[in-house]
C-alpha positions as CSV (number, residue, x, y, z in Angstrom):
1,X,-1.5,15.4,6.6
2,X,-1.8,11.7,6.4
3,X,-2.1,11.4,9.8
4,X,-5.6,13.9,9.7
5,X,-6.6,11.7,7.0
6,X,-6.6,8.2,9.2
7,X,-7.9,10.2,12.0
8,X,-10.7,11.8,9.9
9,X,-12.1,8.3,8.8
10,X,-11.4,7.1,12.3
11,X,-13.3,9.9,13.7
12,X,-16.4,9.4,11.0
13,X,-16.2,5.8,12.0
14,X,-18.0,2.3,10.4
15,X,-19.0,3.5,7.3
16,X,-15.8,5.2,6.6
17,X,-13.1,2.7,7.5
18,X,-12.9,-1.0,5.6
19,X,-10.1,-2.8,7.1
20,X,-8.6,-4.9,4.5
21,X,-5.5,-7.3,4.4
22,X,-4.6,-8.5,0.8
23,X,-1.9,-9.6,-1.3
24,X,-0.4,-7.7,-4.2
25,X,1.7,-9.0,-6.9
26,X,5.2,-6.7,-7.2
27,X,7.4,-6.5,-10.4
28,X,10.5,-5.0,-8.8
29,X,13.1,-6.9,-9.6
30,X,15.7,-6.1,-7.0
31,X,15.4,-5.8,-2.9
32,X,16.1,-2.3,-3.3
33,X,13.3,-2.0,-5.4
34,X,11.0,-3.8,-2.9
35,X,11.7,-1.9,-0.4
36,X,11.4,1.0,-2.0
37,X,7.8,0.0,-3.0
38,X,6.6,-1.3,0.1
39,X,8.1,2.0,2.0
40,X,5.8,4.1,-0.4
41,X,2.7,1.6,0.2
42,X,3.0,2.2,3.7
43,X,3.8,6.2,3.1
44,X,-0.3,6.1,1.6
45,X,-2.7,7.0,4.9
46,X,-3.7,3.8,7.0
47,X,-2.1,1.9,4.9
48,X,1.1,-1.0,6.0
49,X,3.2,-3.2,4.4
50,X,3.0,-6.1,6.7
51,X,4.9,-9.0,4.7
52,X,7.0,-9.3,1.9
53,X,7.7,-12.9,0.4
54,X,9.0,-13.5,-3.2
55,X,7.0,-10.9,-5.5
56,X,4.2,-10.8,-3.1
57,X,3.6,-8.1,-0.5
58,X,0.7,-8.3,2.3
59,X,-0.8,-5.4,2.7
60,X,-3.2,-4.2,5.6
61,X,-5.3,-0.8,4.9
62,X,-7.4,1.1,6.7
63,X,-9.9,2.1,3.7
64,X,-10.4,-1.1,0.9
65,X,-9.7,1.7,-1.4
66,X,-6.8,1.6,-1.2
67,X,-5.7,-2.1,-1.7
68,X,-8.0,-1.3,-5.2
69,X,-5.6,1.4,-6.3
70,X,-2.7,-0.4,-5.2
71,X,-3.9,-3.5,-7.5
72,X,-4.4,-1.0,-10.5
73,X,-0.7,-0.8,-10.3
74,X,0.9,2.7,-11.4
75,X,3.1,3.2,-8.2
76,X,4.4,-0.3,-8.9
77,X,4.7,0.7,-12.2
78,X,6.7,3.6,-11.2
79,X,8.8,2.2,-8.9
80,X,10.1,-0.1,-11.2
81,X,10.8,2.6,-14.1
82,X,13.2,3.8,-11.4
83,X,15.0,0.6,-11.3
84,X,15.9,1.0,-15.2
């Protein structure tokens, strides 16, 4: 399914995709938690974790959406209530 939803925009083409690298701020406190959150960022269509460096993740996506809901925080937020 995700991979109908990358071509789909691909397929529409300019005025659907917004490629977008950005940094998020992370509050997992553990490298198990990181990874988990930057495995589920790059689970979201067109969307790659591309670096990880303290609590900092760079993060390349396909649609500028997406680095807006990933700033809004609740799967950071959730991955983190599974480290408690």
């Amino acid at each position: 399914m995700a991979n109908a939803v990358v071509v789909k925009h691909i397929w529409l083409g300019g005025r659907s995709i917004s490629p977008t690298l950005a940094t998020i701020n992370v509050t997992q406190g553990t490298d198990l938690g990181k990874m988990i959150y930057a495995n589920s960022i790059t689970l979201t269509p067109g969307t790659v974790t591309v670096d990880v460096v303290g609590n900092q993740f760079t993060v390349h996506a396909l649609i500028r959406e997406n680095i807006a809901a990933l700033k809004v925080g609740d799967m950071d937020r959730r991955v983190s209530e599974l480290e408690n």
